[in-house]
N, C-alpha and C positions, 0 to 999 in steps of 0.2 A: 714573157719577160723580154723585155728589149732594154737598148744600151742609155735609154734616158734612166731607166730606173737603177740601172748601174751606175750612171755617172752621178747619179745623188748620193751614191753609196760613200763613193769617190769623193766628194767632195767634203764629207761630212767632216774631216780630217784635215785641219791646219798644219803647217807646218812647224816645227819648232820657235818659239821666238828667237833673236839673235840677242839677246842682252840675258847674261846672269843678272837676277836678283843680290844676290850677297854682295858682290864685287864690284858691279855697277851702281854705284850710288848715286843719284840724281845730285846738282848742285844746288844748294839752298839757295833761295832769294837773298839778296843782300839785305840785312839787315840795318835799320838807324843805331846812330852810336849809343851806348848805354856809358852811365857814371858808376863804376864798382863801387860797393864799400871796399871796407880792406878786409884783405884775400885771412880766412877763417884757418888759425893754426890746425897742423895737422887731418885738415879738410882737403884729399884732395881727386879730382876728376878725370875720368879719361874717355875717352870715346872709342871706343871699337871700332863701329863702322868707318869712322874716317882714316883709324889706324891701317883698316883692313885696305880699303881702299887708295888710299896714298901711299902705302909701303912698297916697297920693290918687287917683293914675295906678292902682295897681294896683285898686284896690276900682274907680272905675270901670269901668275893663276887665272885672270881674268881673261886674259890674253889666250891662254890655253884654253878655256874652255869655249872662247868663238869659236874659235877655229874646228872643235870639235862639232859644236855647234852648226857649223858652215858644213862637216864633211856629213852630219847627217842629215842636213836640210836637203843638200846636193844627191845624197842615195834615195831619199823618199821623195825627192819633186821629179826624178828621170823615172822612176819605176810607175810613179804617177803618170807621166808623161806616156810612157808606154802599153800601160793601160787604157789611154786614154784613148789612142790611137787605135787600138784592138777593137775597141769599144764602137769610135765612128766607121770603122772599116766592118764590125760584125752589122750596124746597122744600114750602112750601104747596101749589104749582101742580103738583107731579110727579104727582099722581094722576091728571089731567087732559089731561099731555100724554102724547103717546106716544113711545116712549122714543129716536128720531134727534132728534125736539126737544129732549128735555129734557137729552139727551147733546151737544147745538150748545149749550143756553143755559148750562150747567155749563160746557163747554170753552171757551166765550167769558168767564166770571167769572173762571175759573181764569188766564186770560191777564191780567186785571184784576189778581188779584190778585200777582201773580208781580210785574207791574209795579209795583205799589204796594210789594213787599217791595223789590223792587231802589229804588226810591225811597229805604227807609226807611236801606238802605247807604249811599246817598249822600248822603244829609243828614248823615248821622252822620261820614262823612269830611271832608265842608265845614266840621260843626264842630269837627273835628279840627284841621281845616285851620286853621280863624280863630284857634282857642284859641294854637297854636302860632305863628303871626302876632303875633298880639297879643304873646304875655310875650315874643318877640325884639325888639319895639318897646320893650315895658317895661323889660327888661334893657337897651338901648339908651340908654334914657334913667337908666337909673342907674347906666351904668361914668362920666359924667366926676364924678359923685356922688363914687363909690368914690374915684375917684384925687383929687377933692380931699378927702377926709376922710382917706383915706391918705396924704397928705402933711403935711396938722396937725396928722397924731398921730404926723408922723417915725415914719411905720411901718418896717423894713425885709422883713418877710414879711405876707403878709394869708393868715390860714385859714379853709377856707369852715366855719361854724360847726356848719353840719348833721354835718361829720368831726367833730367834738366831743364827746366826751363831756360833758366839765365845761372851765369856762374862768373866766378874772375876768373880770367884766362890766365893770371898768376897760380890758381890750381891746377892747371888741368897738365897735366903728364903726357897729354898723346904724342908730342911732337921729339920727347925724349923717348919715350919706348919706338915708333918709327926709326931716329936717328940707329938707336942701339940694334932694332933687325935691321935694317939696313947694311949695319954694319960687318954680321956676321951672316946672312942668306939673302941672295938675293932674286933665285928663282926655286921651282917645283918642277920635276919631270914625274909625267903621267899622262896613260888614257883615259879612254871612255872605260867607265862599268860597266863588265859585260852579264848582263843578269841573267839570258838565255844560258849560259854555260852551267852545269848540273855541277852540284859540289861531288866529291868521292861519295860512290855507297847512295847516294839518292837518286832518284826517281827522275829517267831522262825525261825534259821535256818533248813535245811532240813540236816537229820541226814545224816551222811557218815557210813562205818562199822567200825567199834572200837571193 
């Protein structure tokens, strides 16, 4: 075993991306003008996603979770990094050793680095974890939004707008339930999900290297 077959092992493993899904929402292409008919009593639209992402609560949240983002890209690219180092330094050394050493110091990296991959899964599912934590708090806080901007606007049906093709922007409620969280939250505190952490009474996991 030498350190080329470990640094494949190594490498098999990206690092987190830096954009939430939910929170980051790409900008639409500008649309041509459309001619509304007139806007359907009682019919009326909202959009979540742009709620989530224009609201105050939601950009923080978004905001929060780079940065979590950033502190685990930062722990797994230096442990990478040190690895990696181990790795061209154990293969400088091969000529030197004879080959039950070199084949212990390779199968001890290899156990490194195995662990450090399984690291890199779990981080990635903590951030999973948070991300989806989070927008259920966000969405949270903007159903009594919803249900009082749907009642000012004597709505009798609400459609989520992303089923949308085209709509009159005379329906559509997003920009009143925004105003309304807005007005009462404007951030989230919180970490990362810590999923390695054993509940009471279960079954400790087996450590990885951290």
């Amino acid at each position: 075993m030498t350190s080329k077959f470990f640094a494949a092992t190594v490498s098999g493993l990206a690092v987190l991306a830096t954009a939430s899904g939910a929170f980051a929402q790409a900008a639409p292409p500008a649309a041509p003008p459309v001619t509304h008919g007139a806007p359907i009593a009682g019919v009326c639209i909202f959009s979540s996603q742009r709620a989530v992402a224009s609201s105050l609560v939601g950009k923080a949240v978004d905001a929060r979770l780079k940065t979590i983002i950033a502190q685990v890209n930062a722990e797994l690219t230096g442990e990478r990094t040190t690895l990696d180092n181990d790795a061209k330094a154990l293969d400088a050394k091969k000529a030197t050793l004879d080959q039950s050493a070199l084949e212990q110091q390779a199968a001890a990296l290899q156990v490194r680095a195995n662990a450090w991959q399984r690291k890199g899964q779990l981080r990635q599912r903590e951030v999973e974890a948070t991300e989806q934590k989070q927008l259920a708090r966000v969405y949270q806080e903007l159903d009594p939004a919803i249900r009082q901007a749907y009642q000012a606007k004597t709505c009798s049906i609400l459609i989520e707008r992303e089923s949308v093709l085209l709509g009159n922007p005379a329906m559509d409620i997003t920009d009143a339930v925004v105003a309304a969280v807005d007005a009462r939250i404007k951030t989230l505190t919180f970490d990362r999900e810590r999923l390695d952490q054993a509940a009471p009474g279960a079954q400790a996991l087996q450590p990885t290297n951290k």
